[in-house]
Every structure is written in structure tokens, then in C-alpha cells.
C-alpha positions as CSV (number, residue, x, y, z in Angstrom):
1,X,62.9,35.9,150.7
2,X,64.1,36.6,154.4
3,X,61.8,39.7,154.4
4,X,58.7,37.4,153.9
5,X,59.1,36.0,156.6
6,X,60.6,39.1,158.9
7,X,57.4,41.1,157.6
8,X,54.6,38.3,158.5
9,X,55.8,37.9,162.4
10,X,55.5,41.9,162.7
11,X,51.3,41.7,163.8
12,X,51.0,43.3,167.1
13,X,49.9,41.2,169.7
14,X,47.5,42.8,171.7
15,X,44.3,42.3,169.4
16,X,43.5,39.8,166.6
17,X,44.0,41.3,163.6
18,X,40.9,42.3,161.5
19,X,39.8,40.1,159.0
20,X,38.5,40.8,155.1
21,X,37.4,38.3,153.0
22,X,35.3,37.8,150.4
23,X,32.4,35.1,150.1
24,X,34.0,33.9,147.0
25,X,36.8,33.1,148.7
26,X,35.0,31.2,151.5
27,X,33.6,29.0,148.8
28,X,36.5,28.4,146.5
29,X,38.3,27.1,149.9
30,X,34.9,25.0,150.9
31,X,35.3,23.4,147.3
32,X,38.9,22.7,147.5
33,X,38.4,21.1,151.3
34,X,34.8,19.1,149.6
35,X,37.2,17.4,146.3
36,X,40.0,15.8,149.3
37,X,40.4,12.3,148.8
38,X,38.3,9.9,146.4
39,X,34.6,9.7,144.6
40,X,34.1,6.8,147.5
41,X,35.8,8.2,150.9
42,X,36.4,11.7,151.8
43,X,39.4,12.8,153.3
44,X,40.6,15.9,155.3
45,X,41.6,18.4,153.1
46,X,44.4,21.5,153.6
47,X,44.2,24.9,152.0
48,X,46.3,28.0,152.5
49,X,44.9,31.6,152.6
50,X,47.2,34.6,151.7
51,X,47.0,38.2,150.6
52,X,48.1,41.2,152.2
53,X,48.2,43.0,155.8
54,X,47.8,46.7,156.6
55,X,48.6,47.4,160.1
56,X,45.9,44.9,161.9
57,X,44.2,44.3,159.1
58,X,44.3,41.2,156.6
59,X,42.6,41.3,153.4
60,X,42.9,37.6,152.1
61,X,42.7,37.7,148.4
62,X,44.1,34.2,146.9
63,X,43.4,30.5,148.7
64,X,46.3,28.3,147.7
65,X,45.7,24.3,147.8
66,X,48.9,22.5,148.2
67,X,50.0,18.9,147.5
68,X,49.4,17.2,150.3
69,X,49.2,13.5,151.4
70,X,45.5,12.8,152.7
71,X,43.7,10.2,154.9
72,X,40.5,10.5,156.8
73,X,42.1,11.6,160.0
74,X,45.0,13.5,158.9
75,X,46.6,15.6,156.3
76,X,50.7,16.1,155.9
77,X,52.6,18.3,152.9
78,X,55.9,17.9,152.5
79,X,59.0,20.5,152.4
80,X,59.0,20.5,148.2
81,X,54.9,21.3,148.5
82,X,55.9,24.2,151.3
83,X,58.7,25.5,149.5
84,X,56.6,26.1,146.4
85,X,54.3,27.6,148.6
86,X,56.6,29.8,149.8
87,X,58.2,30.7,146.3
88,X,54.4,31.4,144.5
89,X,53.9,34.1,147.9
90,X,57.4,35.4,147.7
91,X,56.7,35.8,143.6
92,X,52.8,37.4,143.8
93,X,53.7,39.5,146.8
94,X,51.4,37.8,149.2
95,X,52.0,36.8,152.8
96,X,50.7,33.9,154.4
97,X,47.8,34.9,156.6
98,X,46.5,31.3,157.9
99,X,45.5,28.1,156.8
100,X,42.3,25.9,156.6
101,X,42.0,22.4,157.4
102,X,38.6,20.1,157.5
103,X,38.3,17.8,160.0
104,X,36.2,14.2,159.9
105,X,33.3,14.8,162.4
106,X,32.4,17.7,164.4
107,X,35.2,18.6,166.5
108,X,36.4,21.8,165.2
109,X,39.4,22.1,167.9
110,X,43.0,21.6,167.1
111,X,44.9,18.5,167.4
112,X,48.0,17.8,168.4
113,X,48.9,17.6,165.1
114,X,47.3,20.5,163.8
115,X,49.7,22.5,166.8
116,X,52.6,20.8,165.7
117,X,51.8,20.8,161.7
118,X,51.1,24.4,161.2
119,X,53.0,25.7,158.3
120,X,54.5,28.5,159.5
121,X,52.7,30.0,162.6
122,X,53.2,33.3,163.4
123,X,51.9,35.8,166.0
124,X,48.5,36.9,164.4
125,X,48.0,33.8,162.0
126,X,45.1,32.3,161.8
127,X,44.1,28.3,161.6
128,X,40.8,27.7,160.5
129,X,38.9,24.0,161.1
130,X,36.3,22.9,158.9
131,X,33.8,20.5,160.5
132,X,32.2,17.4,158.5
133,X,34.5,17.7,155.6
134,X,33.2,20.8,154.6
135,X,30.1,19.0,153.5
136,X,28.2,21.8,155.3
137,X,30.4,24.7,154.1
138,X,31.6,27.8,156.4
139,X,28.7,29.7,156.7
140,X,28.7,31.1,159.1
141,X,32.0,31.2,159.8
142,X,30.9,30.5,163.8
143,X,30.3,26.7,162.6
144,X,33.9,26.3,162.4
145,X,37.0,26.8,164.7
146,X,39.0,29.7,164.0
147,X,42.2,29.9,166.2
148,X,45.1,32.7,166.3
149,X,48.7,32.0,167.0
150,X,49.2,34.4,170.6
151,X,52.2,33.8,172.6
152,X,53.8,30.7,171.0
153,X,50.4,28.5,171.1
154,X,47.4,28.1,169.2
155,X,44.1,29.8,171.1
156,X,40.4,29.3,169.8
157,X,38.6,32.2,169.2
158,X,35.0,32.6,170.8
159,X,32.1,32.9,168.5
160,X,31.6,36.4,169.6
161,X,35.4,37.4,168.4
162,X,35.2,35.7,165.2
163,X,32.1,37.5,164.8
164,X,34.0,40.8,165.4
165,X,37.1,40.2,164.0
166,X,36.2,38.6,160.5
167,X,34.2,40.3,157.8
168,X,33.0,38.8,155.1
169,X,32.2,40.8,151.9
170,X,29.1,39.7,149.7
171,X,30.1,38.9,145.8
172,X,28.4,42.2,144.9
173,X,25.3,43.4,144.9
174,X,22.5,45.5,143.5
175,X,21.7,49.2,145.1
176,X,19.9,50.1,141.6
177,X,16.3,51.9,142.5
């Protein structure tokens, strides 16, 4: 289990890695962030996005919701929620590439908390804020605050990198003449 971690804290540091990921997955993790808390008051929600790294490259493939303990300000997951985390990438040979968090209002930077709570920041991962609960979704992508983990802190990324740096594949489409 040693080498999951080993191999995830290998990114080079020079340039954010290269994002891939699929629409699909952008909405699953919308959906997931949208269902946080109850029918009568919306929460912040917590999901984890994993898959596998070539080089500088992600490719997420798989968003993971853990158990976590909501409110409207503030989300926490305890050690038995992580370490099943940790067990379900370790078992489908998927690394932790970032993780995704709504937020109440429109204030898309991170917290203290979100520094400190950050489940296993490495250099290269990413921490994605949702604005509004995700009752807008994350499309564009630019409507929400990505960070990277560079030299031991949390950095948000301009609008112009994220635009660069994340690519977001359609579902499919038709090229039929």
C-alpha cells in the first residue's frame, strides 16, 4: 500500500499536470455535491476524484463520495471513511488525483479548513471548490476554484490555466455525414 502513496507525490513540479476528464464525470460529481444534506437545507458536500497519471498527465476516470459528516459551512470524514478510501484505490489501481468540495455562497477560495482538511495533498493534486452548492453545476469549470498543491501550500489557479490545463471530453458525439 506504501507504493500508493510513494507513486502519487512523484508529479514534477514545474508545471500543473494536464488534466482529462470526461463530462460525465463532471456531472456525476455535480450530483453527488447537489444530494449533501437534507430535502429542506443543503449542505456542503465532499467528493474524491481518482484514476490514473501518465507522466503530467491525469485522466480521472472514477469520482468516489465518501462518508462524511456535513453542515452548511463545513464538511469533515473520518479516518475509517479515509481508510476505505484508500483500500477501494489501492484495490482498483487508482491514485488519488484531487478532491471536490461545494461551498455555501460564492466564495470559491480555500479555507483554512479546506488547507488543513485536504485528504492527502500532494505536489500536483488538485482541490476543486464548487460555488452555491453546486446548484449551478461546473460548467465551465472557470465558475469554480481549482487549486494545485505546489511547494507545501494550496495555490489557485487563474482562469486562463485552468483553461489550459483541464480538458474536458464531450460524452460522445456524432461525425456521421
Amino acid at each position: 500500500m506504501w507504493n500508493l502513496f510513494k507513486r502519487s507525490r512523484s508529479v514534477p513540479k514545474s508545471t500543473p499536470p494536464m488534466v482529462w476528464i470526461s463530462r460525465s464525470i463532471l456531472d456525476q460529481t455535480t450530483e453527488i455535491l447537489r444530494r449533501s444534506g437534507s430535502q429542506t437545507q443543503s449542505h456542503e458536500g465532499v467528493v474524491y476524484w481518482a484514476g490514473r497519471r501518465s507522466g503530467n498527465e491525469y485522466l480521472i476516470t472514477t469520482c468516489i463520495a465518501p462518508e462524511a459528516q456535513t453542515t452548511r459551512g463545513s464538511f469533515r470524514t473520518t479516518s475509517a471513511t479515509n481508510a476505505r478510501v484508500v483500500m477501494y484505490l489501492a484495490k482498483s489501481n487508482l491514485e488519488l488525483l484531487g478532491q471536490v468540495h461545494s461551498h455555501p455562497g460564492t466564495f470559491i477560495d480555500h479555507s483554512e479548513g479546506d488547507d488543513e482538511d485536504a485528504l492527502m495533498p500532494y505536489e500536483g493534486f488538485y482541490s476543486v471548490i464548487v460555488p452555491n452548492y453546486a446548484s449551478q453545476g461546473m460548467h465551465p469549470l472557470t465558475r469554480c476554484g481549482v487549486h494545485i498543491f505546489e511547494n507545501n501550500r494550496f495555490r489557485r489557479m487563474t482562469n486562463n490555466e485552468v483553461s489550459k490545463h483541464f480538458h474536458i471530453a464531450d460524452r460522445g458525439t456524432d461525425v456521421r455525414v
